[in-house]
C-alpha positions in Angstrom: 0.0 0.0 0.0 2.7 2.4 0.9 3.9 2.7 -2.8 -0.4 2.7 -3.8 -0.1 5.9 -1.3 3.1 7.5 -3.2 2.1 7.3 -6.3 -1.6 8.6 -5.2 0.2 11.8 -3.3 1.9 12.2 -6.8 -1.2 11.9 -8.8 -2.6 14.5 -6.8 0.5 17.2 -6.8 -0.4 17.4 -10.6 -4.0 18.0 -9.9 -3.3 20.8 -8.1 -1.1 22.2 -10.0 -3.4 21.7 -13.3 -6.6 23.6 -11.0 -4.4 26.5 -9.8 -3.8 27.2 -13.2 -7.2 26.7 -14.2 -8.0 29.3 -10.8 -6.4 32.4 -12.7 -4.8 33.6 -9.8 -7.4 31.6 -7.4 -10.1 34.2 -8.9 -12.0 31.1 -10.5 -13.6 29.6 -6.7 -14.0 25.9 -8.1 -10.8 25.5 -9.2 -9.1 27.4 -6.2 -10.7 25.0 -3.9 -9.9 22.2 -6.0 -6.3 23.2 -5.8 -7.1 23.4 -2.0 -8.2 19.6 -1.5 -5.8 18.5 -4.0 -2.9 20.0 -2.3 -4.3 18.8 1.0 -4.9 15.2 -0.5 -1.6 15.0 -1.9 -0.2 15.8 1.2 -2.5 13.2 3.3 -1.0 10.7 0.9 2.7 11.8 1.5 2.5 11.5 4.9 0.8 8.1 4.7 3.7 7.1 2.7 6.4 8.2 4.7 4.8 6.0 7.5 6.4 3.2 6.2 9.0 4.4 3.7 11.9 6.8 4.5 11.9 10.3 3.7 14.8 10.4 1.5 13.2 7.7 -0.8 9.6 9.2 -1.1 10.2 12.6 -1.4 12.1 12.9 -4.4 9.7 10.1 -6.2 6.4 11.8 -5.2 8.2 15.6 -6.3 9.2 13.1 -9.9 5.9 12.0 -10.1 4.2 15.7 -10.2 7.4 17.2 -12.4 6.8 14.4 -14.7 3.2 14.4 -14.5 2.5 18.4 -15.0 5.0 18.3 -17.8 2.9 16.0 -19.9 -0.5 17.7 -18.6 1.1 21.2 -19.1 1.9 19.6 -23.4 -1.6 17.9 -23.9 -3.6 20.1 -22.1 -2.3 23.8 -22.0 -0.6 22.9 -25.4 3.1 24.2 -23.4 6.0 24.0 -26.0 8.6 22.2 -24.7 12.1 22.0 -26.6 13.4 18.3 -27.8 16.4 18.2 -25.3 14.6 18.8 -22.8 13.2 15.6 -23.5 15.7 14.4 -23.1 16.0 15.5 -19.1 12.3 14.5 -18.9 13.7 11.1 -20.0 15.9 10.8 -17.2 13.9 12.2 -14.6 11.8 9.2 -15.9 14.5 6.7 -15.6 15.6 8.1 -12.4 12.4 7.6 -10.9 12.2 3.9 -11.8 16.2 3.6 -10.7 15.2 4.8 -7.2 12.4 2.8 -7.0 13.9 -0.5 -8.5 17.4 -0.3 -6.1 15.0 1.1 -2.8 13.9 -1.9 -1.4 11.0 -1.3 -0.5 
């Protein structure tokens, strides 16, 4: 469950960073308290995680997990022009993710 909970807490990092753009500045009130809840359920998940896994291990993943995740929202959704090298970094993050995951053991 705890890597269920991680990966949950990263899910919900990019939903709140998706609504506070949506908010315009928080002037749009759904999507300012949707960036509310999903800042507040991303950080319930966190600390659920961290019950069981160390710090230094979840932190970076869950940050990964909303870099990577508001990266390709930010592409399909708000149509953001990113340059091809920077692919390439986005690749890594990617792989770097999985490495920390795959060598953790947990």
């Amino acid at each position: 469950m705890t890597w269920f909970y991680l990966v949950l807490a990263g899910i919900f990092e990019v939903v709140w960073a998706i609504t506070m753009k949506l908010s315009e500045g928080f002037s749009v009130l759904t999507y300012g308290i949707a960036t509310a809840v999903g800042m507040i359920m991303s950080f319930v998940f966190l600390s659920l995680a961290i019950k069981q896994m160390p710090l230094s291990l979840a932190y970076p993943i869950w940050t990964g997990i909303g870099a990577v995740g508001s990266i390709i929202v930010g592409v399909i959704l708000f149509h953001d022009q990113i340059p091809n090298i920077t692919w390439v970094f986005i690749i890594m993050l990617i792989v770097g993710i999985i490495g920390i995951k795959m060598t953790a053991g947990h």
